[in-house]
TINU-146455 format. One record per residue: residue number from 1; residue in one letter; x, y, z of N, C-alpha, C in turn. Coordinates in Angstrom, 1 decimal. Example, Ala and Ser with C-alpha at 12.3 -4.5 7.8 and 13.67 -1.06 7.14 Angstrom:
BEGIN
<1,"a",<13.2,-5.7,7.8>,<12.3,-4.5,7.8>,<13.2,-3.3,7.8>>,
<2,"s",<12.8,-2.2,7.1>,<13.7,-1.1,7.1>,<12.9,0.0,7.9>>,
END
This chain:
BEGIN
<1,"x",<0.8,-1.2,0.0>,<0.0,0.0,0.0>,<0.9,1.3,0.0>>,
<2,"x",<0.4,2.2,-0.9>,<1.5,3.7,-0.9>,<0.9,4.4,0.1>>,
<3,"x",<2.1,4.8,0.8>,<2.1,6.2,2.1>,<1.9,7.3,1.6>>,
<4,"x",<0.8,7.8,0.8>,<0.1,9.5,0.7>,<1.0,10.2,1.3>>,
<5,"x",<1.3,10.0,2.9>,<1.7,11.2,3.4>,<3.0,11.3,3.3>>,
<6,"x",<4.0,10.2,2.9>,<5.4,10.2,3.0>,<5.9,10.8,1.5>>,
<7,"x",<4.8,10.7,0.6>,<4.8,11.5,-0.6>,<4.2,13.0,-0.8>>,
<8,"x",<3.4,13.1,-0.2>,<2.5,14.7,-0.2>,<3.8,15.4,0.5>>,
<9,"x",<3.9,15.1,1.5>,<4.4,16.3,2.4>,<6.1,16.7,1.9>>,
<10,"x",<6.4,15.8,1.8>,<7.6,16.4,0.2>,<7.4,17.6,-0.5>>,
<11,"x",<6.4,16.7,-1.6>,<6.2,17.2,-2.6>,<5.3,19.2,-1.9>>,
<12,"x",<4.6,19.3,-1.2>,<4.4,19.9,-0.7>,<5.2,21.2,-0.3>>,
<13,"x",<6.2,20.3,0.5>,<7.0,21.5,1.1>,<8.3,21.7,-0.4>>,
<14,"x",<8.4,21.2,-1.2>,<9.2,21.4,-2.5>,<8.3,22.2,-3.1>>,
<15,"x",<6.9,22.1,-3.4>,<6.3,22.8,-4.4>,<6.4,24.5,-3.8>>,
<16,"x",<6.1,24.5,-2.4>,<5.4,25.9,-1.5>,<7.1,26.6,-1.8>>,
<17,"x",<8.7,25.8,-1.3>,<9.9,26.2,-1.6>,<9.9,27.1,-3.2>>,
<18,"x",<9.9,26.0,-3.8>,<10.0,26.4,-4.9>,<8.9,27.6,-5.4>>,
<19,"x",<7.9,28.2,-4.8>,<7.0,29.0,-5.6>,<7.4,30.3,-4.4>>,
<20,"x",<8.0,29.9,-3.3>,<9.0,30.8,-2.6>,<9.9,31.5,-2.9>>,
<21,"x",<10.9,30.9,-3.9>,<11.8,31.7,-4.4>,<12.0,32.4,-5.5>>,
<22,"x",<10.2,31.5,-6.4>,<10.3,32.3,-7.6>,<9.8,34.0,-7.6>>,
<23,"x",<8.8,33.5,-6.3>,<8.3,34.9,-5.8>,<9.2,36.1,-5.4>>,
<24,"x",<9.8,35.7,-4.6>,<11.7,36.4,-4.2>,<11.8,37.2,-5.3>>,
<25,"x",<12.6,36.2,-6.2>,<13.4,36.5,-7.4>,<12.4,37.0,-8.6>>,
<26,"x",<11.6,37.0,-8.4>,<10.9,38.2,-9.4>,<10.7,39.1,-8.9>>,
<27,"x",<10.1,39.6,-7.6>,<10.3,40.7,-6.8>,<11.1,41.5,-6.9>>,
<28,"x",<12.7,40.7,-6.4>,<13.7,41.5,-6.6>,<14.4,41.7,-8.1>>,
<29,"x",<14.2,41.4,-9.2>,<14.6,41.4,-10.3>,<14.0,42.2,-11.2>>,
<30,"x",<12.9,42.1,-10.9>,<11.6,42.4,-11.9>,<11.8,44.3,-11.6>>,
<31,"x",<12.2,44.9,-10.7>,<12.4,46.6,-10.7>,<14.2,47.0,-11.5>>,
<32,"x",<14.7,45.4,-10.8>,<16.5,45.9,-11.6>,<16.0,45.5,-12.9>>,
<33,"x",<15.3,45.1,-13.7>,<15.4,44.7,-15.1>,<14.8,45.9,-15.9>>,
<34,"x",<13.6,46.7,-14.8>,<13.2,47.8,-15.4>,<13.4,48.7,-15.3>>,
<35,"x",<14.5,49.1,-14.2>,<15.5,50.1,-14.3>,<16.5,50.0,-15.5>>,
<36,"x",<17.0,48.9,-15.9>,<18.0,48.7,-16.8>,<17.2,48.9,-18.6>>,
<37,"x",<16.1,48.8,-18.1>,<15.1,49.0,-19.7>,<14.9,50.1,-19.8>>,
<38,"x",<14.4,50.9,-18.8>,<14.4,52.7,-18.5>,<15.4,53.4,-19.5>>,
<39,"x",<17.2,52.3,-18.2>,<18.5,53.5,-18.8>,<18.5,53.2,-20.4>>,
<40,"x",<18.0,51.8,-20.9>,<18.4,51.9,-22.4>,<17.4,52.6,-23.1>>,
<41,"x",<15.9,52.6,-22.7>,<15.6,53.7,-23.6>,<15.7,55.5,-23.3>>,
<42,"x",<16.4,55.4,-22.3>,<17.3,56.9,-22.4>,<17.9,57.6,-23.1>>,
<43,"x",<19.0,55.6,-22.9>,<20.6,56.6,-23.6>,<20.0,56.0,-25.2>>,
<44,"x",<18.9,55.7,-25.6>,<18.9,55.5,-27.3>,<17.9,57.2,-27.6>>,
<45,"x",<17.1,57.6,-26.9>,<16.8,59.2,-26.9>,<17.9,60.4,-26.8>>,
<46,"x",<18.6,59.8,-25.5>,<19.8,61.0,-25.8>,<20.7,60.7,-27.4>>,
<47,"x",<20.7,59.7,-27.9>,<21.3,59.3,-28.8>,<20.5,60.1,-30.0>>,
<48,"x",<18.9,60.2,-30.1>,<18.2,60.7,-31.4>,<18.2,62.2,-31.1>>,
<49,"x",<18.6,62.4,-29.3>,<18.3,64.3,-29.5>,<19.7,64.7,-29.9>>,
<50,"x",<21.3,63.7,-29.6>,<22.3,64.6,-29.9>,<22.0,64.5,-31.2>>,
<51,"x",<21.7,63.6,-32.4>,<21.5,64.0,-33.6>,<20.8,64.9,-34.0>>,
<52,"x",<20.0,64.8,-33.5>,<18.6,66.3,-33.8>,<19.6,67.3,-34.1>>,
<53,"x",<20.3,67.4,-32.7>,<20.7,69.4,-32.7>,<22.4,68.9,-33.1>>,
<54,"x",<22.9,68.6,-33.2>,<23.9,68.5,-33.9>,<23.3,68.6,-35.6>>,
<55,"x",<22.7,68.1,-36.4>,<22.2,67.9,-37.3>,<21.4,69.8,-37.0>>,
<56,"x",<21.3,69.8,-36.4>,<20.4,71.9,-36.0>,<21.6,72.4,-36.5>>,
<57,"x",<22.8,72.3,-35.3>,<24.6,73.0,-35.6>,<24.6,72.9,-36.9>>,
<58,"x",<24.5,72.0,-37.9>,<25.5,71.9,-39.4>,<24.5,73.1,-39.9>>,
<59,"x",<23.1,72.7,-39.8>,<22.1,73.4,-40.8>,<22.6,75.1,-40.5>>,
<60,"x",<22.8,75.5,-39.5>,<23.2,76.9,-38.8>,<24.2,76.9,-39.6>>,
<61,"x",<25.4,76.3,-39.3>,<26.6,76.5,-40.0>,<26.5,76.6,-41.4>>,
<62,"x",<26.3,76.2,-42.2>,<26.3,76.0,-43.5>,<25.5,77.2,-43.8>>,
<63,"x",<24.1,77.9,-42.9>,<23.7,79.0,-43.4>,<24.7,80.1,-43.1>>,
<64,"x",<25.3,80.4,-42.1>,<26.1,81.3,-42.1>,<27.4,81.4,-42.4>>,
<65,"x",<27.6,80.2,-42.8>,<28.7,80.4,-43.7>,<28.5,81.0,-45.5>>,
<66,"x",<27.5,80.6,-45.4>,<26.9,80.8,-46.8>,<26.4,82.4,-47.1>>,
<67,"x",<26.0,82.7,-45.7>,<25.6,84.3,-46.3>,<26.6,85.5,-46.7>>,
<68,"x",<26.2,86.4,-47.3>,<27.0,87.0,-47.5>,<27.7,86.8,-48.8>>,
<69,"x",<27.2,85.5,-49.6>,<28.3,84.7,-50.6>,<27.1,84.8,-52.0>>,
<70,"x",<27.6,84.7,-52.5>,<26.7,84.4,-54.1>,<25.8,83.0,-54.2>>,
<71,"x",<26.1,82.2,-53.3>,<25.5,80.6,-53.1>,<24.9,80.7,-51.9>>,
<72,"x",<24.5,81.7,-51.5>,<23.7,82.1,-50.4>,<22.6,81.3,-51.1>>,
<73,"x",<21.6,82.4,-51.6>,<20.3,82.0,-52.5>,<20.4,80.5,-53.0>>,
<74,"x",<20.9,80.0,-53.5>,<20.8,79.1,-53.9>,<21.1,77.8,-53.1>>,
<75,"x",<21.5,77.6,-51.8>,<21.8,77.2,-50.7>,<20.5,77.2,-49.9>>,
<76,"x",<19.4,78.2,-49.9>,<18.8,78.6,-48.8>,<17.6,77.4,-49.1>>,
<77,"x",<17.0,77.3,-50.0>,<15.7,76.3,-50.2>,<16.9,74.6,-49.3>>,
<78,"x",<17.9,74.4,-50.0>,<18.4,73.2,-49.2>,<18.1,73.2,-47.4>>,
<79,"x",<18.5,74.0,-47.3>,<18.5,74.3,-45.8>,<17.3,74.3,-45.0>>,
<80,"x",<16.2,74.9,-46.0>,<15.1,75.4,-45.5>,<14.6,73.8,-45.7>>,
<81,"x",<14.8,73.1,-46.4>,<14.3,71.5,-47.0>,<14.5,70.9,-45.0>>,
<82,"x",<16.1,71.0,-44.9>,<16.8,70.4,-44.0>,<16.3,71.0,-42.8>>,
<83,"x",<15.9,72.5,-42.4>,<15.2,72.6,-40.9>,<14.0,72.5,-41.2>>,
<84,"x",<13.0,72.3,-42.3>,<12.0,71.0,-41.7>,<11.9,70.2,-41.1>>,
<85,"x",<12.9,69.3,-42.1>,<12.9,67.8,-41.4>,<13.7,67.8,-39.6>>,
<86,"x",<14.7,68.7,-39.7>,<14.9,68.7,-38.1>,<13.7,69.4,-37.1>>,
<87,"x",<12.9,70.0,-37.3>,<11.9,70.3,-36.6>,<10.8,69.0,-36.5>>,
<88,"x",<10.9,68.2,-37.0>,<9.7,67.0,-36.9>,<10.8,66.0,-36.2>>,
<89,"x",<12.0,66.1,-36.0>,<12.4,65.1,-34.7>,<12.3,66.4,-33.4>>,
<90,"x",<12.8,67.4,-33.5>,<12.7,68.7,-32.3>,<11.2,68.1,-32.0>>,
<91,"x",<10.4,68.0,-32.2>,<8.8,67.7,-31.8>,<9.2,66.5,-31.1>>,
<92,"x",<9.9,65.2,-31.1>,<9.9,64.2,-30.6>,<10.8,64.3,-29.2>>,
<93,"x",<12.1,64.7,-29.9>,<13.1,64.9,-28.6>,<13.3,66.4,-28.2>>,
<94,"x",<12.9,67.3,-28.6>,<13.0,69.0,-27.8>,<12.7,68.9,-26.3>>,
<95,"x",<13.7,69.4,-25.4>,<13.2,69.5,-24.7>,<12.3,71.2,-24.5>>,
<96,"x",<11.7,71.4,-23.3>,<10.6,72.7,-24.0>,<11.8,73.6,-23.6>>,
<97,"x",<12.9,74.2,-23.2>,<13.7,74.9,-23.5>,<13.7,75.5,-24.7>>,
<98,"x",<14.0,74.4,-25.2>,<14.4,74.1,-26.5>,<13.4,74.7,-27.2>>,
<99,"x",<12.3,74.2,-27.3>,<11.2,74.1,-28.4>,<10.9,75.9,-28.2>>,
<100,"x",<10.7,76.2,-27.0>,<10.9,77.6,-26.4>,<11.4,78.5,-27.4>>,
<101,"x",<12.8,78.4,-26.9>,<13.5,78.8,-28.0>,<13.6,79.0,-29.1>>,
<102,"x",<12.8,77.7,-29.7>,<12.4,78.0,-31.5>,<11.6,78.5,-31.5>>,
<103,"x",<10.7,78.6,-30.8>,<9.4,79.3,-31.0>,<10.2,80.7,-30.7>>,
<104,"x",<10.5,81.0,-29.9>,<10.7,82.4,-30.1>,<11.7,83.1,-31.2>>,
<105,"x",<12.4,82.1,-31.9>,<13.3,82.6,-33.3>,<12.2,83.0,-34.1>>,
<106,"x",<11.7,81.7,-34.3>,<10.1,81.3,-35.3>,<9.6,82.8,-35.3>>,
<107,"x",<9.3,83.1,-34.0>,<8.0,84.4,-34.2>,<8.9,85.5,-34.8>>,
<108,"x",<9.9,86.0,-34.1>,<11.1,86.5,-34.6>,<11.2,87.1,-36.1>>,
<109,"x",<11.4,85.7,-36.0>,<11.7,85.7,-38.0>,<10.6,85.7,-38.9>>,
<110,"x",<9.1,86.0,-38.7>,<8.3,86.2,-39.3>,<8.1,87.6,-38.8>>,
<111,"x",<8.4,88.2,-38.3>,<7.9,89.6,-38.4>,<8.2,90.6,-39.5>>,
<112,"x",<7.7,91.4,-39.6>,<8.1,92.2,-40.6>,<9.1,92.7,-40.5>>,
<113,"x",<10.0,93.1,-41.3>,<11.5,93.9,-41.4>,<10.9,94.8,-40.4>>,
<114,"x",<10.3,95.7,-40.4>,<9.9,97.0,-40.3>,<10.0,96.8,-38.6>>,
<115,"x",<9.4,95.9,-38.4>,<8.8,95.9,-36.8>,<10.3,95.0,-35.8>>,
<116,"x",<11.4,95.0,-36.6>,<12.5,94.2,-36.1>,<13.6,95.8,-35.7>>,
<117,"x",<13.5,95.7,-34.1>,<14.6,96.8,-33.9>,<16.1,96.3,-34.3>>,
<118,"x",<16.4,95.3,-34.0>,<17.8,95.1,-34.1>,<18.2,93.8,-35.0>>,
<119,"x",<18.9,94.2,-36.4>,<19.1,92.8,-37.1>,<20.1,92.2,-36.6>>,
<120,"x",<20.3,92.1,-35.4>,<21.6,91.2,-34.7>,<20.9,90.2,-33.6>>,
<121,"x",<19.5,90.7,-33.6>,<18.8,90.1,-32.4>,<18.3,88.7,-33.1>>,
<122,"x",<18.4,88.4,-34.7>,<17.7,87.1,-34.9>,<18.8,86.1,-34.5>>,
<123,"x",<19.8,86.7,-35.1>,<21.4,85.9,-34.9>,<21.4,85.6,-33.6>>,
<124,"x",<21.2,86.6,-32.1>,<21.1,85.8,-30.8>,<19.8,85.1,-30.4>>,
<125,"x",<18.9,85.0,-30.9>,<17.4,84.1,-30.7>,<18.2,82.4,-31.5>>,
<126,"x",<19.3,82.4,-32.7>,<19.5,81.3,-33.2>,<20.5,80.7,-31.8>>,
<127,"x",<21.5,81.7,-31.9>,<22.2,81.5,-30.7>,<21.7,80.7,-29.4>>,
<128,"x",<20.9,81.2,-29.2>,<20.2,80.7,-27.7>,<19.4,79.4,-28.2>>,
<129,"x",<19.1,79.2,-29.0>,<18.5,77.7,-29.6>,<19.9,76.8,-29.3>>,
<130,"x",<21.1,77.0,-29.9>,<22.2,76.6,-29.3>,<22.3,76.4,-27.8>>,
<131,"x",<22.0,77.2,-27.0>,<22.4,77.2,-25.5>,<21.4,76.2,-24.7>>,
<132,"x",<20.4,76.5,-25.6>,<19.3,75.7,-25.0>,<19.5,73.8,-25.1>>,
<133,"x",<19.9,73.9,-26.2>,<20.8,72.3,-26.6>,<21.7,72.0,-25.6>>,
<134,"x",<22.7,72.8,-25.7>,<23.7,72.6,-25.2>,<23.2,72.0,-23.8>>,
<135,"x",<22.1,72.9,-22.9>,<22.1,72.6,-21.5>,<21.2,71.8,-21.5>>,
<136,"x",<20.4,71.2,-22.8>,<19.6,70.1,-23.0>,<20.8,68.7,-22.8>>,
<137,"x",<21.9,69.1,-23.4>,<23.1,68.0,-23.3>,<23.9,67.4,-22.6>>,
<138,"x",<23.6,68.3,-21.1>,<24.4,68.2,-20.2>,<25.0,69.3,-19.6>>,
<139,"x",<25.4,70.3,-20.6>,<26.0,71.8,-20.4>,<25.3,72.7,-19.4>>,
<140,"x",<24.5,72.1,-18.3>,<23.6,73.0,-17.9>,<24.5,74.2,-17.0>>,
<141,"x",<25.7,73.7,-16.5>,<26.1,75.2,-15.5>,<27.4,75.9,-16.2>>,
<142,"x",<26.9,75.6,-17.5>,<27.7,76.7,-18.8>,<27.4,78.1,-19.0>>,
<143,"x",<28.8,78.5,-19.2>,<28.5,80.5,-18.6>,<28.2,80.9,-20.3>>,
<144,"x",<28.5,80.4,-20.9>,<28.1,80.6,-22.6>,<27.3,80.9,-22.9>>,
<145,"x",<27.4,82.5,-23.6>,<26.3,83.3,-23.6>,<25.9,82.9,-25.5>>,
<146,"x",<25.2,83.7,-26.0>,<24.8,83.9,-27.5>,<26.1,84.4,-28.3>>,
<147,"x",<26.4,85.5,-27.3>,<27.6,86.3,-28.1>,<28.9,85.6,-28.2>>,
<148,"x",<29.2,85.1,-27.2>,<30.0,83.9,-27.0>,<30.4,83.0,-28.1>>,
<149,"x",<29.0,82.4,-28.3>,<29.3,81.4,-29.5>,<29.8,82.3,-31.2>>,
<150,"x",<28.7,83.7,-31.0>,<28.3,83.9,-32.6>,<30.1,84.2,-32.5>>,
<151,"x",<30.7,84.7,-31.8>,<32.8,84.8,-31.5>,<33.2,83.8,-31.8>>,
<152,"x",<32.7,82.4,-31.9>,<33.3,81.3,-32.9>,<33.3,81.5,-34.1>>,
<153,"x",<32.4,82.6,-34.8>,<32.3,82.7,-36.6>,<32.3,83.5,-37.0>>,
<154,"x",<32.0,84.8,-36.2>,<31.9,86.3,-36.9>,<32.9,86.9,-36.2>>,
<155,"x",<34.0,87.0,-37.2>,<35.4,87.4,-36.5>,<35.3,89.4,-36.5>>,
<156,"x",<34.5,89.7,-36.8>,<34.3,91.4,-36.5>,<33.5,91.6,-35.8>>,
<157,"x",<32.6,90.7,-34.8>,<31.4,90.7,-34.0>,<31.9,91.9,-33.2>>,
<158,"x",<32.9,92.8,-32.9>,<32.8,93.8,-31.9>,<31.9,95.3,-32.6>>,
<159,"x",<32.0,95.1,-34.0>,<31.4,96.2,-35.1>,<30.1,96.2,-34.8>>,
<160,"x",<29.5,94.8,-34.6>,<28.1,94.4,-35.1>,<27.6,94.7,-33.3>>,
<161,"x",<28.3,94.3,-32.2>,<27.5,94.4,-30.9>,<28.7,95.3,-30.6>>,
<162,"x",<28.6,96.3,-30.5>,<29.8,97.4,-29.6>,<28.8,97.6,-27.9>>,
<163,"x",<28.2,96.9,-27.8>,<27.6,97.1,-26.2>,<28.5,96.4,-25.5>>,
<164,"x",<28.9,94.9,-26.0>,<29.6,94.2,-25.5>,<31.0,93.5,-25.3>>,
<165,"x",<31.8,95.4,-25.3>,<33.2,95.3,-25.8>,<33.8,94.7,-24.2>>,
END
């Protein structure tokens, strides 16, 4: 005759063990695995915003390098093609500094000639779309002002801002 109990109470205390430690170990695993899924869909967003605004930098650059030149005009629809398409990832990854920022070039740059006191003020609205990246980047306790940067490209900048000799 089989002993039920010399078999139950085994299997019993093996089954309740075992559903013991699977409980454990998902408990404690199940927040580290989603912390670890968090950081990677982070660093794959910091990955699409540094291209965003680095892909912003070239488009800037290339416009101001180009102005002033004969291949201005003819340069400008490419450009204008190219900060399209970087404004429809800016909508995904901008942070609102950022988007801030464009918006206030944006408005900026649609006003009328007429109603614009200072044609040096679009140049610092682009500027500051820069700064705004930047401390979107990491750069947040950066003393880098607008003028700052446009001194990386406009080598007569004291002509154009004499406030800020």
């Amino acid at each position: 005759m089989i002993d039920w109990e010399s078999i139950l109470i085994p299997l019993i205390v093996s089954a309740i063990g075992a559903f013991t430690a699977s409980y454990f170990s998902y408990r404690y695993y199940k927040p580290r695995l989603r912390a670890e899924l968090q950081k990677e869909f982070e660093s794959r967003f910091n990955e699409r915003k540094w291209d965003a605004y680095t892909q912003f930098a070239d488009i800037l650059y290339e416009v101001l390098d180009a102005s002033g030149t004969k291949k201005f005009n003819s340069e400008l629809p490419k450009s204008i093609r190219r900060l399209r398409k970087f404004l429809s990832q800016l909508w995904v990854v901008g942070s609102d500094d950022v988007m801030r920022a464009v918006s206030d070039w944006f408005v900026y740059s649609n006003q009328p000639e007429d109603d614009k006191e200072n044609t040096a003020e679009g140049l610092v609205k682009l500027m500051n779309i820069l700064i705004m990246m930047r401390k979107d980047l990491g750069y947040s306790t950066s003393q880098i002002g607008p003028v700052d940067l446009l001194r990386t490209f406009i080598t007569d900048l004291d002509k154009h801002f004499p406030q800020d000799k």
